[in-house]
KOLDREN-882700 format. One record per residue: x, y, z of N, C-alpha, C in turn. Coordinates in steps of 0.1 Angstrom, whole numbers, plus 5000, padded with zeros to 4 digits. Layout:
N
XYZXYZXYZ/...
//
This chain:
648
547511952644548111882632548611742636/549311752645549711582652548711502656/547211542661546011452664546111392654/545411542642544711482628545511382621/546611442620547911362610547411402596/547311322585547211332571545411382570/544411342579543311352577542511502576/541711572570542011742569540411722577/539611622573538511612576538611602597/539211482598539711542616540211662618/541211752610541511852612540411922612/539811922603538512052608537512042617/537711902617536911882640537511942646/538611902647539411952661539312102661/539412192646539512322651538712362655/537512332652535712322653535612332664/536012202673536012182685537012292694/537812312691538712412699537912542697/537312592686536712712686535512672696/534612582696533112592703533412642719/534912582722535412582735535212742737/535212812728535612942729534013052729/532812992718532013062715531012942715/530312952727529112822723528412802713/528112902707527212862694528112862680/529512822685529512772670528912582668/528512602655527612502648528212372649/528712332664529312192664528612042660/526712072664526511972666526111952649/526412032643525712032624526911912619/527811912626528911782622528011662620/528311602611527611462611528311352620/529511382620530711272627530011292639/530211442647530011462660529011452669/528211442658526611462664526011332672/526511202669525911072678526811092693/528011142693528911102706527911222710/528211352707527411442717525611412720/525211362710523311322716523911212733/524811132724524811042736525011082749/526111142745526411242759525711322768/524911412758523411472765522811382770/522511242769521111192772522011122789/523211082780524010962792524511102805/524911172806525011262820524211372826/523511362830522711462835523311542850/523311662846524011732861524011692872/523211632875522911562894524311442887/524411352881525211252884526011252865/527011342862527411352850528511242845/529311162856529511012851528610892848/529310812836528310682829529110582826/528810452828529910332822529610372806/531410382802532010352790531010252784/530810092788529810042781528810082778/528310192783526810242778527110312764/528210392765528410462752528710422744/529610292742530110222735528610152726/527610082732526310052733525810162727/525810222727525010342718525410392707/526410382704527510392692528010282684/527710192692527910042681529410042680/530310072686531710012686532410092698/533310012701534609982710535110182709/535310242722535910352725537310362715/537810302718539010292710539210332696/538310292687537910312676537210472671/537710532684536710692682538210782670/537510882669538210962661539011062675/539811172668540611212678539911322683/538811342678537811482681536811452688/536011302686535511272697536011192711/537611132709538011142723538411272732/538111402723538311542727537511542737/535911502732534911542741534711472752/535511322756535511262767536411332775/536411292786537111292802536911112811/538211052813537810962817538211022833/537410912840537110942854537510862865/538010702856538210602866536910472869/537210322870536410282874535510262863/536210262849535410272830534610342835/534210462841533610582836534010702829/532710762823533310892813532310972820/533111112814532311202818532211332801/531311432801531611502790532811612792/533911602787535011692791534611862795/533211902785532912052783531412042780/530512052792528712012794528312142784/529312282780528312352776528512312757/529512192753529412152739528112062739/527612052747525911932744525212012742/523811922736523111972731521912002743/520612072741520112052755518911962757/518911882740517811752743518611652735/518211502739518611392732517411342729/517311222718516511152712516411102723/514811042722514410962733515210782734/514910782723515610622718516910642727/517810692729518510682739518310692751/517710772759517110742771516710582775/516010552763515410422764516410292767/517710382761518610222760519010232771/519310382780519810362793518610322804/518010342801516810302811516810142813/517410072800517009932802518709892806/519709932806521309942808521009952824/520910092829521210072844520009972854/520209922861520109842873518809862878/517809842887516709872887517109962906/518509912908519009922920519310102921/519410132907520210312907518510382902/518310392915516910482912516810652908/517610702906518010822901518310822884/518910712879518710672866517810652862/516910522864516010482864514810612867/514910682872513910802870514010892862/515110952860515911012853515510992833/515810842835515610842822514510782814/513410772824512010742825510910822824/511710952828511011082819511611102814/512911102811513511182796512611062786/512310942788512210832775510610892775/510010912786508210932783507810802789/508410722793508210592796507510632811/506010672810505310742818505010612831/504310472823504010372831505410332841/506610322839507610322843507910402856/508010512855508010612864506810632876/505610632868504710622877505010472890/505010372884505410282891506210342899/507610382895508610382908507810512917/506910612912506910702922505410652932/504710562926503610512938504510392949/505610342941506510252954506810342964/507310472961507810522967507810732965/506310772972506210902967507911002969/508510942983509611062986510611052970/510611012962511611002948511511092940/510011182942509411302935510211402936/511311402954512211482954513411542939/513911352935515011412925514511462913/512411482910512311492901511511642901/512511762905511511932903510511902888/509511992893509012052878508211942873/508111812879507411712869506011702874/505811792883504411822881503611912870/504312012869504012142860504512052845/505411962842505411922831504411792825/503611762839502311662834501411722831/501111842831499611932827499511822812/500311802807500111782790499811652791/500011542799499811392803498211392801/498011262796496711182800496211192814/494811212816494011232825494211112838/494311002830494710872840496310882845/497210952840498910962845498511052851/498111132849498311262859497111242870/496111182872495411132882496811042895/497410962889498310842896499110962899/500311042890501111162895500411252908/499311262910498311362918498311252928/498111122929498311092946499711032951/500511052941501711002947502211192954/501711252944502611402945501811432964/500511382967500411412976500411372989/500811252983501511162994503011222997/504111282991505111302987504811423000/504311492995504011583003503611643014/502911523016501811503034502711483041/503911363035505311293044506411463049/505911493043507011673044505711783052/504611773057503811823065503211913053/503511933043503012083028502012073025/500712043037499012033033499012113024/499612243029499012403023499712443007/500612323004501812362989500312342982/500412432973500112482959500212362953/500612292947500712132941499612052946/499912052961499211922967497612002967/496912112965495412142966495112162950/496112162943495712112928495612012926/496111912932496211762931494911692936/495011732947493611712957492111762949/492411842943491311912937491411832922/492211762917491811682903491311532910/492011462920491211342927490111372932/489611472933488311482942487311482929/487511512911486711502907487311302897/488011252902488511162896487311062892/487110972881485810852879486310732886/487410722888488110572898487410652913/486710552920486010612932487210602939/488310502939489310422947490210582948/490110612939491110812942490310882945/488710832944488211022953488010982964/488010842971488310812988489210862992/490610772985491810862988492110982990/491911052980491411162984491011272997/489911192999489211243008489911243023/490711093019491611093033492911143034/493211213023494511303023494111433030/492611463025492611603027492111623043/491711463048491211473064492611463069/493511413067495111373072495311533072/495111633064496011753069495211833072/493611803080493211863088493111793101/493911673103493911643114495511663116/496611673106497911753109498211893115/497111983112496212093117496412103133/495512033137495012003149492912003145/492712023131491312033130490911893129/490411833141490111683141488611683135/487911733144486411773137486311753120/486911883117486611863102487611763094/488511713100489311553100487911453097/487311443104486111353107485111373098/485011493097483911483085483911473069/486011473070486111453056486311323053/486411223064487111093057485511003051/486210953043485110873039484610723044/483010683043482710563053483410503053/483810373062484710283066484310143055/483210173051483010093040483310103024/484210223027484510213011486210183012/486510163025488110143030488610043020/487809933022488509793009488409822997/487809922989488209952974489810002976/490610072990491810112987492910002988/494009992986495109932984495209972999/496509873003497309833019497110003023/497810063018499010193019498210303025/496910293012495410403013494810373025/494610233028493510183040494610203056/495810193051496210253060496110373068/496310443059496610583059494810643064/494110623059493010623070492610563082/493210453084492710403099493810443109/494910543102496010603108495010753114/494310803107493210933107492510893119/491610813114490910723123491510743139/492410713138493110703156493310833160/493610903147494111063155492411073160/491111103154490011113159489911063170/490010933172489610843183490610943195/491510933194492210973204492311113209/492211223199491211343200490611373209/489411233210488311253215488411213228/489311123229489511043242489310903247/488710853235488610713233490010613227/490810583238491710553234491910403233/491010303237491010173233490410143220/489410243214489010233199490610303191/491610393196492110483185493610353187/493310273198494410143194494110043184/493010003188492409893175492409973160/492110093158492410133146494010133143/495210163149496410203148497110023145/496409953157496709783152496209763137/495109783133494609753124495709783112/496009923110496609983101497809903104/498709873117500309823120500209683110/498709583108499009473103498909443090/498909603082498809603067500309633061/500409563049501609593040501809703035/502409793042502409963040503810003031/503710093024504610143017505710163029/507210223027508110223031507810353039/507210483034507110623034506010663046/505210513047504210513058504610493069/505710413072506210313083506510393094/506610503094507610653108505510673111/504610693100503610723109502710663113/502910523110502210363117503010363131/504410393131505010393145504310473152/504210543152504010693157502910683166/501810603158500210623159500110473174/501210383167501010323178501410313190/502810383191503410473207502510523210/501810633206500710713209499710603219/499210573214498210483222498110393229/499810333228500410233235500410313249/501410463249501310513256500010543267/499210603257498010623260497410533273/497210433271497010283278497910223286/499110293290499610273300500710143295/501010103280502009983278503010063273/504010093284505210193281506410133269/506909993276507809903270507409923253/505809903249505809873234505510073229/505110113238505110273235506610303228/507610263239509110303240509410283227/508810153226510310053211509110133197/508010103199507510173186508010383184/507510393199508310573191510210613188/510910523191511810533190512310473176/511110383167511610363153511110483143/510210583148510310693138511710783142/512110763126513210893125513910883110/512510963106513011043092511811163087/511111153088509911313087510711363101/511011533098510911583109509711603116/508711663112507511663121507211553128/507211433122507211293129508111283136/509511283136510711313145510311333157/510011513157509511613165508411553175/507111483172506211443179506011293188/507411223177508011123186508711163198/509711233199510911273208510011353218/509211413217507911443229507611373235/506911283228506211163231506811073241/508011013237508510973247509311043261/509711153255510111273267508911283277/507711243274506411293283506611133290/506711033286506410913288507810893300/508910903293510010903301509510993318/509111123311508511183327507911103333/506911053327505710973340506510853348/507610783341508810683346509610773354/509810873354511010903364512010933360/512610923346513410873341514211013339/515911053342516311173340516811173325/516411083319516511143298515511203294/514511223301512811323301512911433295/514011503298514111613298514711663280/516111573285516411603265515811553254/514511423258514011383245512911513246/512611583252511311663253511911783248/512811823254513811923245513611913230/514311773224514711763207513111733200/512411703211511311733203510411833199/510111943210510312073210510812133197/511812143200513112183191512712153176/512311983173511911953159510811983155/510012023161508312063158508712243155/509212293164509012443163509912463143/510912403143511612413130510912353121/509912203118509212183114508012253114/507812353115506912463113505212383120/505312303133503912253135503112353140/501612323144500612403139500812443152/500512553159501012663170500512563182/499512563181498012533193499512353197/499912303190500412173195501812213196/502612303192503812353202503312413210/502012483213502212543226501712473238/500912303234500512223242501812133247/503212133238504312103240505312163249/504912293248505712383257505312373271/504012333274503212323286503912203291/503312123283503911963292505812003292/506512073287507812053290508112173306/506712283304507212323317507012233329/505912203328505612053337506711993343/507311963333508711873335509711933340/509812033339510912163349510312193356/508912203363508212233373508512103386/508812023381509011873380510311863389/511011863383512611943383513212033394/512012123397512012223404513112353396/512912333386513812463381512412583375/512312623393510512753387511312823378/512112913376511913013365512212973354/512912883347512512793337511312783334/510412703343509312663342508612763336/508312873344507213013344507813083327/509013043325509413143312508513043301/508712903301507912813293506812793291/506012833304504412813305503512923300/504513073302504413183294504513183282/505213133279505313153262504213073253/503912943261502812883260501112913263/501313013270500013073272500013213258/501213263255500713323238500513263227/501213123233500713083213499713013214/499212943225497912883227496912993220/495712903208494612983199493512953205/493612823201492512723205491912753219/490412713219490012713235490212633243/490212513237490512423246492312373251/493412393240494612443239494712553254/494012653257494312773260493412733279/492712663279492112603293493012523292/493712403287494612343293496012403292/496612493289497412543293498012643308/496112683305496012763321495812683334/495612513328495612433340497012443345/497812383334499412313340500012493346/499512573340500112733351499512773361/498612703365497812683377498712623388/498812483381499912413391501012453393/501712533388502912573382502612693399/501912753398501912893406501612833424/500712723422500412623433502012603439/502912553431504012523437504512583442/505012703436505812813438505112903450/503412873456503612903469502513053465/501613053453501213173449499813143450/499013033461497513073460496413173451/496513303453495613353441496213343430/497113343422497313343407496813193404/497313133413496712993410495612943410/494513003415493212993418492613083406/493213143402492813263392492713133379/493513143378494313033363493112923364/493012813371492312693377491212733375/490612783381489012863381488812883365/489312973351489212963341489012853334/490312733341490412643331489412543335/488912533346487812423353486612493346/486212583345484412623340484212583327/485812593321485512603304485312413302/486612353310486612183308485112143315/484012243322482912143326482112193317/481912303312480812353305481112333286/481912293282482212273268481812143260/481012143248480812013243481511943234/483212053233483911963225484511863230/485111753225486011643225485311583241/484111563242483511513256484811453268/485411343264486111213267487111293276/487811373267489211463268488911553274/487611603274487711783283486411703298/486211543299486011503313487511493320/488111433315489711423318490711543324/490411633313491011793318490511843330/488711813329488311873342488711823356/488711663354488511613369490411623371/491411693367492711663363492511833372/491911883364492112103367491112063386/490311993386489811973399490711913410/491811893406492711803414493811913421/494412043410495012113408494212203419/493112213416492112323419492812313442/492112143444492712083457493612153459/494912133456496112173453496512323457/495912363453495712553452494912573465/494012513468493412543484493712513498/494812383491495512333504496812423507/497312483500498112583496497512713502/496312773500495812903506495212853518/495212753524494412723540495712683550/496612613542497912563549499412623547/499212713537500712713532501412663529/501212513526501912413517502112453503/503012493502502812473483502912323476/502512303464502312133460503812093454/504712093463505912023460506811923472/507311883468508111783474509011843487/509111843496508211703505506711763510/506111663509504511663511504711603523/504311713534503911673551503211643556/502211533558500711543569500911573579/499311563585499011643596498711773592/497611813580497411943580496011943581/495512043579493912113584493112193572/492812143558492412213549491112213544/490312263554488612153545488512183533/488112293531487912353512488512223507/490112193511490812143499490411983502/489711923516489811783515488311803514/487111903508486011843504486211813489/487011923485487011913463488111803468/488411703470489211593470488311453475/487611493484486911363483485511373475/484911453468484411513458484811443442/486111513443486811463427486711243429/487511253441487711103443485811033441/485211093445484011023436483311033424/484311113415484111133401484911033394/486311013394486810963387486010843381/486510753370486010663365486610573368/486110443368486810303372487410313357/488010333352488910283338490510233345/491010133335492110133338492810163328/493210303325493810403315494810443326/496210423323497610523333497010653338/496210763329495710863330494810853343/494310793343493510813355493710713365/494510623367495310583380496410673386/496810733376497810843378496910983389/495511013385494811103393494211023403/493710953404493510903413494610893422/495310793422496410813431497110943436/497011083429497211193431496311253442/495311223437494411243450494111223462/494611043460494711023473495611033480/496611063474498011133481497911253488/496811323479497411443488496111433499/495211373498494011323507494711323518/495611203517496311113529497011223537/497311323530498211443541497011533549/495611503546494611573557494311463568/494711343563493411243573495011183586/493911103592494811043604495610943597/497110923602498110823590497310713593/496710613602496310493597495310483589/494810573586493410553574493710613560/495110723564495910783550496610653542/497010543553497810433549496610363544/495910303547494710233539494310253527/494010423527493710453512495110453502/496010433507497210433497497510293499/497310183502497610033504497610013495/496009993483496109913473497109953458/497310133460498510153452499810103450/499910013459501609953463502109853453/501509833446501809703439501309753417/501209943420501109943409502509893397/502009863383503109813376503909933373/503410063371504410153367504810203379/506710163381507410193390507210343393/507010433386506910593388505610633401/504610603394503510583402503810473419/504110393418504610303426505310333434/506310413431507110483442506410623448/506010653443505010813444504610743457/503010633452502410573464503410513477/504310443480505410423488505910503495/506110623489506910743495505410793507/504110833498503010863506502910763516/502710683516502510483525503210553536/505010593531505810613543505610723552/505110823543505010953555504010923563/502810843559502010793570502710713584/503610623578503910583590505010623600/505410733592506410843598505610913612/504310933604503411013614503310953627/502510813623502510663633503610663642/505010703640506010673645506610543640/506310503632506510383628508110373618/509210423620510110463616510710373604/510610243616511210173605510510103591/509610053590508710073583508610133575/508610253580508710403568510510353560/511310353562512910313558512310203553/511710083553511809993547511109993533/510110073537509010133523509810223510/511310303516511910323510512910263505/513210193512514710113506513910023496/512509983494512009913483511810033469/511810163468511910223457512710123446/511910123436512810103420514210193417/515310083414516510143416516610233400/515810193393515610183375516010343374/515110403378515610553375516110623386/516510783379517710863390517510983387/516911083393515911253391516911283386/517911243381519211353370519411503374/519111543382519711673387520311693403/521311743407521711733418520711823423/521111773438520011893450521012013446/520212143449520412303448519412363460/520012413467519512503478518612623476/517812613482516012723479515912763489/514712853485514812933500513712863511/513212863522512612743527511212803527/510112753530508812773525508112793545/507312923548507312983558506812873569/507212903582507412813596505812783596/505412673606504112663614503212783617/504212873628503712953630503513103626/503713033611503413203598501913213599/501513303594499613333599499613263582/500513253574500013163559499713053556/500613003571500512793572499812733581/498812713588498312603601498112463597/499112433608499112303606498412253616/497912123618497012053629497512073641/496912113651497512083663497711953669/498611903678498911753686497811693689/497011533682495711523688494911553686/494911633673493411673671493011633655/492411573656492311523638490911593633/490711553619489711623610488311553609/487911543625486711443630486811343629/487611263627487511133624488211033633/489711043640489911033649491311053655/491710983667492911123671494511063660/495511183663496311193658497311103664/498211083655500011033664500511203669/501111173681501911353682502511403670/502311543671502611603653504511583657/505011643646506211653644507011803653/508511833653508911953665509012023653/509112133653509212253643509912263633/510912183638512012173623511512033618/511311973623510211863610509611933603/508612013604507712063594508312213586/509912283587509712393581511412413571/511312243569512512203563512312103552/512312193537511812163526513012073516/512811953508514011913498514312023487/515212003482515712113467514512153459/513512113458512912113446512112243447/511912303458510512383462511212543459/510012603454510712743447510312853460/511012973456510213073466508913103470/508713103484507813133487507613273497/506913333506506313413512507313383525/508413493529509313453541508513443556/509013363564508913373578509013533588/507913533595507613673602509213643607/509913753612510813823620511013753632/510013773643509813693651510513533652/510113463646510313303639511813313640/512613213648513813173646514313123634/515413123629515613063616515812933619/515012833606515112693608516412663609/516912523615518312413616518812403602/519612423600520312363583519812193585/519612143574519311963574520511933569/520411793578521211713579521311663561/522911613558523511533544521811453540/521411443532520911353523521511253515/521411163520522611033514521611003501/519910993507519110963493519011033483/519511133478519711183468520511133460/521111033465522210963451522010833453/521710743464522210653469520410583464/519310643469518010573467517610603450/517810573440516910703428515710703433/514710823443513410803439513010933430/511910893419511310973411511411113417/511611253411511211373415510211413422/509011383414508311453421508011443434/508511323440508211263457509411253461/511011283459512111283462512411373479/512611333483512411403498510911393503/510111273500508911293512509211323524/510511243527510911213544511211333550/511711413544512311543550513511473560/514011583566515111603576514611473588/513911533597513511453609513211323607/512411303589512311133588513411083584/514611133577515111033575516211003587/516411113597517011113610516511003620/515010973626514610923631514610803626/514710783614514110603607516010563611/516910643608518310623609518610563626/518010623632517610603649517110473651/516010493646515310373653515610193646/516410213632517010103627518610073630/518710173640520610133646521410153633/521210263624522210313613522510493615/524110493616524210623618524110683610/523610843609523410913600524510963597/524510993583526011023573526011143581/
//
């Protein structure tokens, strides 16, 4: 009675209104007074954001708040900052006139993209919306259901809704959503040719998100119909394009396509998988610096995330670097939650056992390479998985499991016609391992750090100088990396001055990782020579840049000379070629660094080795893991000797 005062007509709002509070369907909006503030209200708050400037309402009403009746300042709530909100969402109605939509559509800012969408389909203002969602497909998020509500739309809106929705989609990995193979399936019959290209490269994009490169390749369409597409489309296939190229193993074609794509005006939504494509290949090619800075700017697709943080976790490994381990981790990590396609976490899981094989943490390793050998489908997936657990068992000092594994993975990489490029690569890589595994069953070396010469393995140095005449003159990291592998472990059969020759021209490679590898080999040659100092000077030049991030941990030591598992050369006798430097005293050769896992104990007989002497290089030199302790005990004792510095 005190609102209304003398007026009976406001009286019978307010009671109106206090009743609806009570029973939603009483007939509030049949008021003629009441019925503009509540449409407005419907149209002006929508649940995701139910405050609006006062001016908008006021604008829709044709006069000053102030001037309201006492029944429709009932239905306000002020909020601060001239916003309102509806005091009670269940007194609105559940549609407003479009004419309102329209006035807020042209009221808010072009900056509040949630309004601006918002009331772009409430208005029908179809051209409107479409625009904002080909700027930008991820916006489809604030808008559920507006696919299922274009069935009724013109052929040409719902054509444009169908490749934004699948672009929207692709960025979220949802080849397989229900939406996106309805969509796919109205652009594939579209009369604009410019959407059934498109098209065609959406649906190769999520068979090459798959891992199905092949049928990737057969779905994209000629390279000559690329210029009917806009920046974004022509991208987005020469982004395809690379995954192919690179697939296959052509990796100076899958860069020129990924530059190509880097120099087009790409939508916002594109930009995490233009990075992506070009770390990849950067990588690929051995340009770490631009690999680095390009994969480290994706980060917003998780899948993309996930295959970045790999990417450079693998890259960081080949540097040395002790962050290897946790970018390879979080990328792991974001692929398996991003639901990626098995066959490439389980090629993930491989390369990260590597990296703890690396490490020297074996049971880690063996739990990872396992779990990778079940989800591997694929054949080729499933031969290279059984390579890297080849090596894996090589290390750990297990000749037949290792030979077992190798042998699989080598017949399938020589005899197979898929991906040519990639499975020569695999092979002559599983042929290196293969070495590896025989220098190991003829010597008892397992392939870890420290690497001794002076041993006796023909099997292992014929498949070595064998492989060494396969490789390809390319200058791909990939295959300076085997090569130099090879000739490292060469250099541990031959006499040190000719082991040092073939490791000479490695000295001066640009990637410090490799570089030091070669150095550390250089020195045990002249370790052999007696050449002490030399060997200390070859190390004190290691790259100080990285630091193997794990302290040394004590193992068990890998069996003496005179186990019937290990022969090593005798004093003076070399592998026909010519004589030796005197070999090393017993505890030179049966005193291994942290890294080496169990192996096969020393007979009974066999005295137990000398504890070794402090290792000051483990903190003081960073060299990369996998060559950290070439020197062993006696080298770095002797080089301490013969340069007049006492040992710690």
């Amino acid at each position: 009675m005190n609102q209304a005062g003398r007026n009976f007509g406001e009286l019978s709002r307010l009671v109106l209104l206090e009743a609806a509070k009570h029973d939603p369907k009483t007939p509030l909006q049949d008021d003629p007074a009441l019925r503009p503030i509540l449409e407005a209200l419907a149209a002006f708050s929508p649940e995701a954001d139910p405050a609006f400037p006062a001016a908008l309402l006021e604008r829709a009403l044709n006069r000053p708040l102030e001037r309201l009746s006492q029944a429709e300042k009932a239905l306000l709530e002020w909020v601060g900052d001239g916003l309102v909100r509806p005091s009670l969402r269940s007194l609105l109605p559940q549609e407003a006139p479009r004419e309102l939509h329209r006035l807020a559509l042209e009221f808010f800012p072009r900056e509040n993209l949630f309004r601006r969408l918002y009331h772009a389909r409430k208005a029908g203002e179809r051209r409107i919306l479409l625009d904002l969602l080909t700027e930008d497909p991820a916006r489809l998020a604030l808008l559920p259901g507006l696919w299922q509500e274009a069935r009724s739309w013109p052929k040409e809106d719902r054509e444009a809704l169908a490749a934004a929705l699948v672009r929207y989609r692709a960025v979220l990995g949802q080849y397989a959503h229900p939406e996106v193979e309805e969509a796919l399936a109205l652009l594939a019959q579209a009369e604009d040719p410019r959407l059934r290209a498109s098209a065609r490269i959406k649906a190769a994009e999520a068979k090459a998100d798959a891992g199905l490169y092949k049928e990737a390749e057969a779905l994209l369409p000629p390279e000559e119909e690329f210029p009917l597409l806009d920046e974004t489309a022509r991208a987005e296939g020469l982004l395809v394009r690379a995954a192919v190229e690179r697939w296959k193993g052509d990796y100076e074609k899958a860069a020129r396509y990924a530059e190509r794509a880097a120099e087009l005006s790409v939508a916002p939504f594109l930009k995490d998988r233009v990075q992506l494509w070009r770390g990849l290949v950067a990588k690929d090619l051995g340009r770490y610096e631009e690999a680095l800075t390009a994969l480290a700017q994706v980060g917003h697709d998780p899948l993309l995330l996930g295959r970045a943080r790999y990417q450079m976790g693998d890259l960081l490994m080949r540097l040395g670097s002790p962050e290897a381990r946790a970018r390879m981790e979080e990328g792991l990590k974001a692929l398996e939650e991003a639901g990626a396609p098995q066959d490439e976490v389980a090629r993930v899981r491989a390369r990260y056992a590597t990296l703890l094989r690396r490490l020297g943490l074996y049971p880690e390793a063996e739990a990872a390479i396992g779990k990778a050998l079940e989800e591997a489908q694929d054949p080729f997936t499933c031969a290279r998985v059984e390579s890297e657990a080849g090596i894996l068992q090589a290390a750990q000092g297990r000749p037949l499991e290792a030979l077992a594994l190798l042998a699989r993975a080598e017949a399938y990489f020589r005899t197979t016609g898929e991906r040519p490029k990639e499975a020569r690569y695999r092979h002559l890589r599983t042929l290196f391992r293969l070495a590896a595994a025989y220098l190991l069953l003829e010597t008892g070396t397992p392939y870890r750090p420290p690497l001794l010469g002076g041993l006796e393995a023909p099997e292992a140095e014929r498949l070595l100088w064998d492989l060494l005449a396969k490789i390809p003159e390319e200058a791909t990291d990939r295959y300076t990396a085997l090569r130099l592998d090879a000739e490292s472990l060469l250099a541990l059969l031959l006499p040190p001055k000719e082991a040092r020759e073939r490791l000479r021209p490695f000295l001066g490679l640009a990637n410090p990782y490799l570089r030091a590898q070669a150095r550390l080999g250089y020195a045990e040659a002249l370790l052999r020579e007696g050449a002490y100092g030399e060997a200390l000077a070859q190390t004190v030049a290691l790259p100080p840049s990285w630091t193997p991030g794990s302290r040394p941990r004590p193992r068990p030591r890998r069996s003496s000379p005179s186990s019937p598992w290990g022969r090593r050369r005798p004093p003076g006798r070399s592998s026909g070629r010519r004589s030796e430097a005197p070999s090393r005293s017993p505890s030179a050769s049966s005193w291994e660094g942290p890294w080496a896992g169990p192996t096969r104990a020393s007979p009974p007989a066999c005295p137990p080795p000398p504890s070794p002497p402090p290792r000051p290089w483990a903190s003081t030199w960073p060299i990369p893991t996998k060559s950290l302790d070439f020197l062993g005990a006696r080298g770095y004792t002797a080089c301490c000797e013969r340069v007049a510095i006492r040992p710690v």
